[in-house]
Structure formats: C-alpha cells, structure tokens
LUMKEMAR-627668 format. One record per residue (C-alpha): residue number from 1; residue in one letter; x, y, z. Coordinates in nm, 2 decimals. Layout:
BEGIN
@num:NUM | residuo:A | c1:X | c2:Y | c3:Z $
...
This chain:
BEGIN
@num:1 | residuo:X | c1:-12.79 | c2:4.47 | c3:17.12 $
@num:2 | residuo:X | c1:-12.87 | c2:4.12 | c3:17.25 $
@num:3 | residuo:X | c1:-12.69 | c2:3.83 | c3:17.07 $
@num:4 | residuo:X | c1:-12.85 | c2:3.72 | c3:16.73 $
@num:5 | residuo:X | c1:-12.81 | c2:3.38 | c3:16.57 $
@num:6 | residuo:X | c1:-12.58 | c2:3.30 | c3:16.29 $
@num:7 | residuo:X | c1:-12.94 | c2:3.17 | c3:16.07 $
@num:8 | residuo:X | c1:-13.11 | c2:3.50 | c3:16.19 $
@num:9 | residuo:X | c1:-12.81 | c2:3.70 | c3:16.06 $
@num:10 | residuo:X | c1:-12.80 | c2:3.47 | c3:15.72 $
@num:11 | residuo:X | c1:-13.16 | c2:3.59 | c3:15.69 $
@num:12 | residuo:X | c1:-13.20 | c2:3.90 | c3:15.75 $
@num:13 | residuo:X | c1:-12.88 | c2:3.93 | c3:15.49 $
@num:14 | residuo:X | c1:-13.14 | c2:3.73 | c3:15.26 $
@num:15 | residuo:X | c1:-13.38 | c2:4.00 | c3:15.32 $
@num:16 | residuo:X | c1:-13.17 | c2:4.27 | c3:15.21 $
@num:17 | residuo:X | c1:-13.10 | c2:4.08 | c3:14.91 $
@num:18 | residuo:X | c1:-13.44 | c2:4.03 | c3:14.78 $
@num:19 | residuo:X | c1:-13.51 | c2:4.43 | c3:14.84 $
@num:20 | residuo:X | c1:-13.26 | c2:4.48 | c3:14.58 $
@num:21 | residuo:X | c1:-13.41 | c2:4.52 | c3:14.26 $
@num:22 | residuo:X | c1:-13.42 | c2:4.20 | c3:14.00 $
@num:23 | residuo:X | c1:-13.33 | c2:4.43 | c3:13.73 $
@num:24 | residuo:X | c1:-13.01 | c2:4.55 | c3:13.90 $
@num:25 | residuo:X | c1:-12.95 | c2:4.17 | c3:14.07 $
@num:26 | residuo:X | c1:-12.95 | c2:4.04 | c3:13.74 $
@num:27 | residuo:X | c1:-12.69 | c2:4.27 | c3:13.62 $
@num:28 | residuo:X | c1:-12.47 | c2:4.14 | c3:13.89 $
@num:29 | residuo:X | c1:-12.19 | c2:3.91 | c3:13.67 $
@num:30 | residuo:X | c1:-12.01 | c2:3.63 | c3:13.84 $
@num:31 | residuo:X | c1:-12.07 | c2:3.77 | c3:14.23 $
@num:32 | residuo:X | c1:-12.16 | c2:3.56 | c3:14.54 $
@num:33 | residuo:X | c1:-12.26 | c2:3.73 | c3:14.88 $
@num:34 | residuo:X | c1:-12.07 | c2:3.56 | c3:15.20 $
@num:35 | residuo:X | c1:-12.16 | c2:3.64 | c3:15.55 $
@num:36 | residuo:X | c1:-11.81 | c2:3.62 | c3:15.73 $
@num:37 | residuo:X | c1:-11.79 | c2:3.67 | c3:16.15 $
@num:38 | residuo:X | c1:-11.51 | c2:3.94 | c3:16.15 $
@num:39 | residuo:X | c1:-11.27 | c2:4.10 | c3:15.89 $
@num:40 | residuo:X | c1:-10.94 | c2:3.95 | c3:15.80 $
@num:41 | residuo:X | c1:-10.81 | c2:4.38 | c3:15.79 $
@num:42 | residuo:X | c1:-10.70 | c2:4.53 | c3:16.11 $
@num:43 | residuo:X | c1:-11.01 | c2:4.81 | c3:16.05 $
@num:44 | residuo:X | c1:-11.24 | c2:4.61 | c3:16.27 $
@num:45 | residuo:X | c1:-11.56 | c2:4.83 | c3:16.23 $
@num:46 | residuo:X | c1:-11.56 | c2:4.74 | c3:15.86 $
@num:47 | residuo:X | c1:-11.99 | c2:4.63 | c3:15.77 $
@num:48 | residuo:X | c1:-11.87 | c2:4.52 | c3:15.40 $
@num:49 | residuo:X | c1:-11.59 | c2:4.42 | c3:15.15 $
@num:50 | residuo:X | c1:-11.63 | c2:4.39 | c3:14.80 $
@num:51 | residuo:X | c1:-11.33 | c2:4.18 | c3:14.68 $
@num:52 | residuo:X | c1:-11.36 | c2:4.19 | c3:14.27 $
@num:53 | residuo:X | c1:-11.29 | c2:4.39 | c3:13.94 $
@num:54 | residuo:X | c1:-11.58 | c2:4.63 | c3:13.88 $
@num:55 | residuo:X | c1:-11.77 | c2:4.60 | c3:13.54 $
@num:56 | residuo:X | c1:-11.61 | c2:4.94 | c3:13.44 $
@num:57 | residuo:X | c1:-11.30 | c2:4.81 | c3:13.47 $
@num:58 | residuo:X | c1:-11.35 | c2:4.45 | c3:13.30 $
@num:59 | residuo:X | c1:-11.15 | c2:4.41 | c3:12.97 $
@num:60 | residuo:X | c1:-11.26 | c2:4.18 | c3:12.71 $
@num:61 | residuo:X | c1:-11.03 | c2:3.86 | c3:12.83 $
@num:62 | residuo:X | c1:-11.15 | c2:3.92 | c3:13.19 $
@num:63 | residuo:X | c1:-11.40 | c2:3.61 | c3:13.21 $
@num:64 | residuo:X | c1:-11.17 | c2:3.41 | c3:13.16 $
@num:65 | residuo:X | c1:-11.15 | c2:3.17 | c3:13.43 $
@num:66 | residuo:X | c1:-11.20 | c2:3.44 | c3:13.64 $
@num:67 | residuo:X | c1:-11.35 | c2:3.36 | c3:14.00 $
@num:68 | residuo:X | c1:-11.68 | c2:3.50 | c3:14.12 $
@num:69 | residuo:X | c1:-11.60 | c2:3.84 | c3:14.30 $
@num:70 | residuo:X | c1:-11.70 | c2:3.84 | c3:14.68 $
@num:71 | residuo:X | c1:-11.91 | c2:4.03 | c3:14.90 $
@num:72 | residuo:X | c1:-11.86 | c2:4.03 | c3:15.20 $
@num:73 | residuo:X | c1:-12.10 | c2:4.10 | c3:15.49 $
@num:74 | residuo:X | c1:-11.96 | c2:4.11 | c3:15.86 $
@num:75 | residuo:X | c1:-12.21 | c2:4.02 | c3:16.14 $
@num:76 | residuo:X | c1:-11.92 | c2:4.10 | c3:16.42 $
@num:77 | residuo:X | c1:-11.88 | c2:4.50 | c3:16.36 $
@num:78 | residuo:X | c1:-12.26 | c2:4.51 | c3:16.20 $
@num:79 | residuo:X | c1:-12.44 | c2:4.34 | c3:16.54 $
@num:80 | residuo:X | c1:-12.15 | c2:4.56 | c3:16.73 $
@num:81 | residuo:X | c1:-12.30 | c2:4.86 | c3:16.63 $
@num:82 | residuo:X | c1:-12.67 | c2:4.86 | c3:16.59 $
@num:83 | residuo:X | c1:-12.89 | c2:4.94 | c3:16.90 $
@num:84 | residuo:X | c1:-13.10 | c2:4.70 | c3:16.80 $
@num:85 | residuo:X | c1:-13.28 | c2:4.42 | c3:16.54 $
@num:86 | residuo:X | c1:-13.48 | c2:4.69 | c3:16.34 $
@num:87 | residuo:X | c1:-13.09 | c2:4.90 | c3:16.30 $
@num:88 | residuo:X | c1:-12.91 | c2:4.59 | c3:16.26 $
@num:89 | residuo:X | c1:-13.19 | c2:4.51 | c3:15.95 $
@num:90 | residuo:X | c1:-13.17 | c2:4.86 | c3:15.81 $
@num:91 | residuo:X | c1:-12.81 | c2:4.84 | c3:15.86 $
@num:92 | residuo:X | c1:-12.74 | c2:4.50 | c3:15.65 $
@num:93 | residuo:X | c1:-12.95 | c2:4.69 | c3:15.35 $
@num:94 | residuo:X | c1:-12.74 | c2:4.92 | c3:15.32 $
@num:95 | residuo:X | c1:-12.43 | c2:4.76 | c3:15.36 $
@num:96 | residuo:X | c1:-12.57 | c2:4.50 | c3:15.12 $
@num:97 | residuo:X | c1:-12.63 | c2:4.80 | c3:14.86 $
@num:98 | residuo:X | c1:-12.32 | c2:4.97 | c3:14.93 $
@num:99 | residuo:X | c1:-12.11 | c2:4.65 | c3:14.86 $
@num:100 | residuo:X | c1:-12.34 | c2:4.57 | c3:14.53 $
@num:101 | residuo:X | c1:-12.24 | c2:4.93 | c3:14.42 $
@num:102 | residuo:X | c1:-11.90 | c2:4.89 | c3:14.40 $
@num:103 | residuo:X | c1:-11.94 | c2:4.59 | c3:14.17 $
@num:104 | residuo:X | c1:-12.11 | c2:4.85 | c3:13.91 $
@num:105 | residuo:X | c1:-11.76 | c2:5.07 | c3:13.96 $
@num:106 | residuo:X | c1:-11.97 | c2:5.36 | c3:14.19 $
@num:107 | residuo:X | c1:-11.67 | c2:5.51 | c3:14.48 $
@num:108 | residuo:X | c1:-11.77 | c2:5.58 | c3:14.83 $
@num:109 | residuo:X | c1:-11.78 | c2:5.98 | c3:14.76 $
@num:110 | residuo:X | c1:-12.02 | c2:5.91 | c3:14.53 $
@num:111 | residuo:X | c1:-12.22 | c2:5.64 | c3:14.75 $
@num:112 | residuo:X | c1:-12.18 | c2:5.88 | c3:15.06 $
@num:113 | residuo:X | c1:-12.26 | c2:6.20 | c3:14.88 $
@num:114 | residuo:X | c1:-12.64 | c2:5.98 | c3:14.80 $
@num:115 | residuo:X | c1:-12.69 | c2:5.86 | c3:15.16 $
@num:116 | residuo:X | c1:-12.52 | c2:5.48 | c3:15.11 $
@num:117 | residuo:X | c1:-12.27 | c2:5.56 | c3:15.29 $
C-alpha cells in the first residue's frame, strides 16, 4: 500500500479506539495505547503487544505504584501488510481489540477461536 502519514496512522488508531465500547474502555485500569514504528522482538510481523499484568492476575498490593500497562500498536508490520487504507483500518480494529483483550486475561486460542485473531 502507498505510504501513510504518521497523524493518519495516529487516527485511524483513534478510530479504532472509539469503536470500542465505553462500557468495556472504562473497565480498562491503568492502560495507555502507544503507536510505535517497528517492534523491539525479532518477530517483525508482530500488529500488537500488550506489555501488562492482566486483571485476572492482579493481586490485591498490585496498584501499588504500578505503571500503566502498554499497548502497543505497530504501523511498520500493520501498513506492511494491508493491500490498502480500508485493510489497514479494519486491520488496526482488530489489532486494537486483540491487544485490549489480553488486558481482561482472554489467550490468543480463545481470541482466534472468536475471529480476533
């Protein structure tokens, strides 16, 4: 696909966001979404990192002075792969609900098994 601007990439990321529902966003606990260029891991084709403890694995003492887990969305591998700006789009939203799931504690079987893969 042609070449697509870091503030177009930022946005459409935006847009995936706000499809999320506000019930489940505001269930998110201590999380910020980054946009990063390429992945620090040698697996290259990798759309998504979360970087966090789950809520199903928080004890009680976990908030403290904890930092906000990450997600991570990777314009290099995502823009590298989609045909085009309609895939690219439909390809952040998922990525961006994939990455959200694994803050709730949900695998990938489990994500790939419902089509999030």
């Amino acid at each position: 696909m042609e070449p697509i601007s870091q503030a177009a990439f930022d946005a459409a990321v935006a847009d995936a966001l706000d499809t999320v529902p506000e019930e489940l966003l505001d269930l998110l606990d201590n999380v910020v979404v980054l946009v990063e260029d390429e992945p620090d891991s040698a697996d290259s084709d990798l759309l998504g990192l979360y970087d966090g403890v789950p809520l199903t694995e928080r004890g009680e003492g976990w908030a403290a002075g904890a930092l906000p887990d990450r997600i991570m969305i990777y314009r290099g591998p995502l823009t590298r792969m989609c045909a085009d700006a309609e895939e690219l789009r439909e390809e952040i939203a998922v990525t961006v609900v994939h990455e959200i799931a694994h803050h709730f504690g949900i695998e990938d079987d489990t994500l790939h098994e419902w089509g999030w893969g």
